[in-house]
N, C-alpha and C positions, 0 to 999 in steps of 0.2 A: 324481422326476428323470427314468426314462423316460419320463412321460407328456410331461412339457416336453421332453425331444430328441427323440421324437417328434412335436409341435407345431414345434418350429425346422426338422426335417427338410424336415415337409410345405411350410411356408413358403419353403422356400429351392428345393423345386422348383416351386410355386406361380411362384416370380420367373424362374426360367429358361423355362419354359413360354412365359411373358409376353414376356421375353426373345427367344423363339426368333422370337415371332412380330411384335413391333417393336424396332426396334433405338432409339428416342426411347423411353424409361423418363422423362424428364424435360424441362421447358422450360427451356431456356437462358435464364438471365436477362437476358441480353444485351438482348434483342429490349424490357425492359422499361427501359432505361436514359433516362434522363432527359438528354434534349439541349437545348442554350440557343445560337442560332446568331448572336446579338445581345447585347450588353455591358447590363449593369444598370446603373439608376441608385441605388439604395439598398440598405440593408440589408431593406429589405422584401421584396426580388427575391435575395435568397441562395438559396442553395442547402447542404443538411444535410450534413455528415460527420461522423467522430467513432472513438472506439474507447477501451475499458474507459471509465473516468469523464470522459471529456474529450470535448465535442462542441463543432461547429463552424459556424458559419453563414459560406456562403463566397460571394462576389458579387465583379465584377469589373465595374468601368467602361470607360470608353474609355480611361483612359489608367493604370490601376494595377488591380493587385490587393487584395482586403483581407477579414478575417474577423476574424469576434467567437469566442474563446473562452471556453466555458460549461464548469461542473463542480457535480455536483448539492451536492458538498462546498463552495460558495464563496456563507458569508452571511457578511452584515455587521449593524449595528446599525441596526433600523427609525426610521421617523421617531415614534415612540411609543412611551413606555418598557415594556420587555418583548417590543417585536416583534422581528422578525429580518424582511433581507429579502434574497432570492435572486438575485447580480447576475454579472454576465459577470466573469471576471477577468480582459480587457482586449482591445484593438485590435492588430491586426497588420496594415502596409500596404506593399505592396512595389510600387516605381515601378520600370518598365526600361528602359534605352535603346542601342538606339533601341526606340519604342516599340511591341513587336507586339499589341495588343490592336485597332488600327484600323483592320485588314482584317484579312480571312480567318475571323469570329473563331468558335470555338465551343467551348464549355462543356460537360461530360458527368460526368455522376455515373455511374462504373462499380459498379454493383451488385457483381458478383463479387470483384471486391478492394478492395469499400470504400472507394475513393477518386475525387476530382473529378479531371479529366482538364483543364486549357485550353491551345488553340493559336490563335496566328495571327499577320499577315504585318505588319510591319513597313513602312514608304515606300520603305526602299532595300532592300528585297527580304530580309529577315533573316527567318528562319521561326523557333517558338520553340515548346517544347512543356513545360506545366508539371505533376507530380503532386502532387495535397496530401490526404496521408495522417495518419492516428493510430495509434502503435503501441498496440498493445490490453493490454498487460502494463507500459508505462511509459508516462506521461505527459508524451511529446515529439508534438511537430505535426513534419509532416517537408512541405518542399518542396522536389523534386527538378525540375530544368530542364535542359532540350537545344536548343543553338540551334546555328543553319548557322555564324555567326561569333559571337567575344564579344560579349557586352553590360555593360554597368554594371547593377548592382541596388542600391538605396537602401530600406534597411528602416526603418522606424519602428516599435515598440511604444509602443501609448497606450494611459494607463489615469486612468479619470475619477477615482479616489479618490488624494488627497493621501499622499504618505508613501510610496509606490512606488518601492521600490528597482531596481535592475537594472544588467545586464551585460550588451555584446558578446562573445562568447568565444570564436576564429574561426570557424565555419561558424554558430555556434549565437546564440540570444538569452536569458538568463535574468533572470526578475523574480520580484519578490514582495511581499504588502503583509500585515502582522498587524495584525488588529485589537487596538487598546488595551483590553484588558479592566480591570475594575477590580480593586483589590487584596483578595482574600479571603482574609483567613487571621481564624482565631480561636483561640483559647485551649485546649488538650484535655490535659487532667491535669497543666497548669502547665507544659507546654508549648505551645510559639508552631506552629500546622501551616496545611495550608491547606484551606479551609473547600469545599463542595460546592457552595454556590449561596448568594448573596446574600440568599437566605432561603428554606425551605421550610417544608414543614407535614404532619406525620404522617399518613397517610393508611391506615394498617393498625396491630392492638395490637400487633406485636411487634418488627421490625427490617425494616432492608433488607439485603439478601442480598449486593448489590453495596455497592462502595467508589468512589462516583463521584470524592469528595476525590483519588484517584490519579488518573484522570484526565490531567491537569496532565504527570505523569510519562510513562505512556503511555495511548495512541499520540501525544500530542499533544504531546511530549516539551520542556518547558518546563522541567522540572528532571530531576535527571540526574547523572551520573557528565560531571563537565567542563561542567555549567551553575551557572550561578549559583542561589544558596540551596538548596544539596544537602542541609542539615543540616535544614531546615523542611520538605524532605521526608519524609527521614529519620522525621522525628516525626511525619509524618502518618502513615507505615507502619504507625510503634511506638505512638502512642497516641491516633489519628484516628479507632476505631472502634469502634464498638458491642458485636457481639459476636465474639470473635476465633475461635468456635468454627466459627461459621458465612459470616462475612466474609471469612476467610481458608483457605478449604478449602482444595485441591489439584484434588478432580477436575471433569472437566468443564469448560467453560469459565472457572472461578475463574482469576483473572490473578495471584495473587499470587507465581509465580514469576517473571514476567516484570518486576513491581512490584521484586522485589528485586535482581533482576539489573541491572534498568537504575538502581538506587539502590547498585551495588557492593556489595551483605549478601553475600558471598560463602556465610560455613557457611549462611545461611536461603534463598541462590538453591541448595545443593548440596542439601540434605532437598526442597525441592521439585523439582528434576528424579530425584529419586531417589523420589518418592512419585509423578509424574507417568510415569515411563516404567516401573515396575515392579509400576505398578497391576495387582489390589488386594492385594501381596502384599509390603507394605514399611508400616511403623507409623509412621504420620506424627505430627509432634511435636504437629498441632491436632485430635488427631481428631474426628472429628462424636459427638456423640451420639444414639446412633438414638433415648433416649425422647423428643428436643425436636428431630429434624429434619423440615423442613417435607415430604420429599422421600420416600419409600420408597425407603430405599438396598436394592437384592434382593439383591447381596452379602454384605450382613450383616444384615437382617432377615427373608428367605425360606428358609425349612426346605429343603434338598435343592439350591438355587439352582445351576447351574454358571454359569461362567464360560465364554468360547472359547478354545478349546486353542490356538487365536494369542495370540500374545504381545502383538503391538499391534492387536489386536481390544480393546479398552479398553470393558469394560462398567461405565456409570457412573450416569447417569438415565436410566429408560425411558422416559421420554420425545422421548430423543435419541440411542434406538434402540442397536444394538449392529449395525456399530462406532460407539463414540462421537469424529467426525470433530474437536468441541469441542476434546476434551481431548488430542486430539495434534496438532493444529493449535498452539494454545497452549503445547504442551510444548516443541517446537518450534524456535516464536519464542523462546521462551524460552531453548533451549542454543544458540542464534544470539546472544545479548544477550551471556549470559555471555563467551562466545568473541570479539566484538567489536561496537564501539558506534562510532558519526561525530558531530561536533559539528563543524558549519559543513565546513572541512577537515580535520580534523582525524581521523586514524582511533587508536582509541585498542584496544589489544590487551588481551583477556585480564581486563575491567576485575571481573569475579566469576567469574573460575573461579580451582574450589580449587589450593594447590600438588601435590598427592597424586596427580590424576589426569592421567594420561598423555593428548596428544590429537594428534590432525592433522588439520587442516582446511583449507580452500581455499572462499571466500567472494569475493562482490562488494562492492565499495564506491563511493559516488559517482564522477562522473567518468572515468568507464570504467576506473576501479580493480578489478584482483584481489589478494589477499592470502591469501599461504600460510606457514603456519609449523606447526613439528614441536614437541610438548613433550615432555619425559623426566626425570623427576623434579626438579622443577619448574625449570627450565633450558631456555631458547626454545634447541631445538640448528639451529632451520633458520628462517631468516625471507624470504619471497620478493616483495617487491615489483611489480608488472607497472601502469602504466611506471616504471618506476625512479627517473623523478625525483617520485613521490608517496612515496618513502621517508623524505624528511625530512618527512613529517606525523603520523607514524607515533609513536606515545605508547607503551610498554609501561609498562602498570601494575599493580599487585598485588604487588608484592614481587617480580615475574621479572626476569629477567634473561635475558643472552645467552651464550653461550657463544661464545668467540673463538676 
């Protein structure tokens, strides 16, 4: 540890040194900014933005705005069975008037704040200046404008694939299109669940470690607490799997707490946040067996092994180093699940947490919803909706109730 504060030290007068003697440490990326002082005619001639999973090809004509939005998340079904194929999820095109694209006009991709910048002048003298950005943590396109006086704007979203739902919703636009998957379910110990893939084929002698059949449940939340065929989930949980010692672990990235939460098992969502946050010092009801696990557990198969005297420094596979970021990432999501779950509008409270345990939290939910409530022996004493009028979508379930 000396030797590295001594390495930081040197380096840190190394930069002032440097420092003392230019005051430019860096190029502005300014100076590398991409300008277009003339309207494009196609989507060929775009111009890239974008931010976390959502990117954008942006191009503007002489008389409208428009971009294609891309997400590396958005296949559909190839033209050949078994293929997938990688497509835009759709068109966005904004007409304004009067119209400023036809003098003045120019285009700029701002490096520094990741956004395209366009301005220009109108016939009758209207100036206009537009930003269009991606928030890099949600998946909204934002376009912001300022003009000398108002204007009309005429939006259109278009989208080539049939079945495209959507909504105006004041300032906002929202769509969306599901692929029709087909129906997979099969038979697993006389019960009806649903199946992993319309056919696979063994490719190792002993199992698979994961539980793709969930799936379905999460993240891609098809069935659910408040979705249709909750019960065929259910029985994928309970009898969909091969081996339950190994399928259904606790640490590390193993999902099955989240599986049960967003499937309402309340006592099997409560052992798994209680084997996930108290690792490895709580007796989980599936334990692994070390003579048939694939993994060197060093917790329990290493002579002398310690653990880190943090609490949530969670040592699990070494392979995924310590701290293992896995399993409390997952743990998590998981007492988020518990604590609350959205289906369409719908916010539903409390859908697997036990009555026993005491809690208070404060969470987001779609539509620029917050929700705060207080529990005390099992009794909501405090419920706080933000806006207020998202309170009549508000579900409690699990046997709570409210105190008046």
């Amino acid at each position: 540890m000396k030797r590295l504060s001594a390495f930081i030290l040197l380096m840190l007068l190394a930069l002032s040194a440097t420092a003392a003697e230019s005051t430019t440490l860096f190029t502005p990326p300014e100076q590398y900014n991409v300008v277009w002082t003339s309207p494009s005619e196609r989507a060929l001639d775009s111009m890239p933005c974008g931010g976390g999973n959502i990117s954008l090809n942006v191009w503007t004509t002489s008389s409208e705005l428009l971009f294609y939005i891309g997400s590396p998340d958005s296949w559909v079904d190839g033209n050949a069975p078994g293929k997938v194929a990688q497509v835009k999820l759709g068109r966005v095109r904004l007409r304004l008037s009067p119209n400023p694209f036809a003098g003045d006009f120019r285009q700029e991709l701002d490096l520094a704040t990741n956004s395209i910048r366009v301005s220009g002048l109108a016939e009758d003298g209207t100036t206009l200046r537009l930003r269009i950005w991606v928030d890099a943590f949600r998946a909204i396109v934002h376009i912001e404008g300022q003009a000398s006086k108002p204007v009309n704007a005429t939006v259109a979203v278009e989208s080539w694939q049939k079945g495209t739902e959507g909504r105006f919703d004041d300032t906002s636009a929202v769509w969306h299109y599901r692929n029709e998957g087909p129906s997979l379910a099969r038979t697993c110990r006389d019960r009806l669940c649903i199946s992993p893939a319309e056919s696979w084929q063994k490719k190792r002698p002993d199992y698979n470690s994961e539980l793709p059949q969930m799936y379905p449940v999460f993240p891609f939340r098809i069935y659910g607490v408040g979705r249709p065929d909750l019960e065929i989930a259910r029985n994928t949980w309970r009898y969909g799997f091969t081996d339950a010692s190994k399928q259904k672990n606790y640490f590390c990235w193993f999902q099955g707490g989240i599986f049960t939460a967003c499937l309402g098992l309340t006592d099997e969502a409560k052992e798994y946040a209680l084997a996930k946050f108290l690792h490895p010092h709580y007796d989980f009801p599936h334990p692994e067996k070390p003579e048939e696990s694939p993994w060197k557990l060093h917790w329990k198969l290493t002579e002398g092994w310690k653990v880190p005297r943090y609490p949530a420094f969670w040592d699990c596979m070494i392979f995924d180093a310590r701290p293992d970021m896995d399993h409390g990432g997952s743990a998590m999501i998981q007492l988020q699940e518990m604590l609350m779950q959205t289906v369409d509008e719908k916010i539903l409270l409390l859908p697997a947490w036990p009555d026993d345990w005491d809690v208070d939290f404060k969470l987001h939910a779609p539509s620029h919803t917050v929700v705060e409530v207080s529990v005390r022996n099992g009794k909501i004493i405090s419920l706080n909706v933000i806006p207020e009028s998202r309170r009549e979508d508000v579900e409690i379930l699990n046997g709570f109730e409210m105190i008046k």
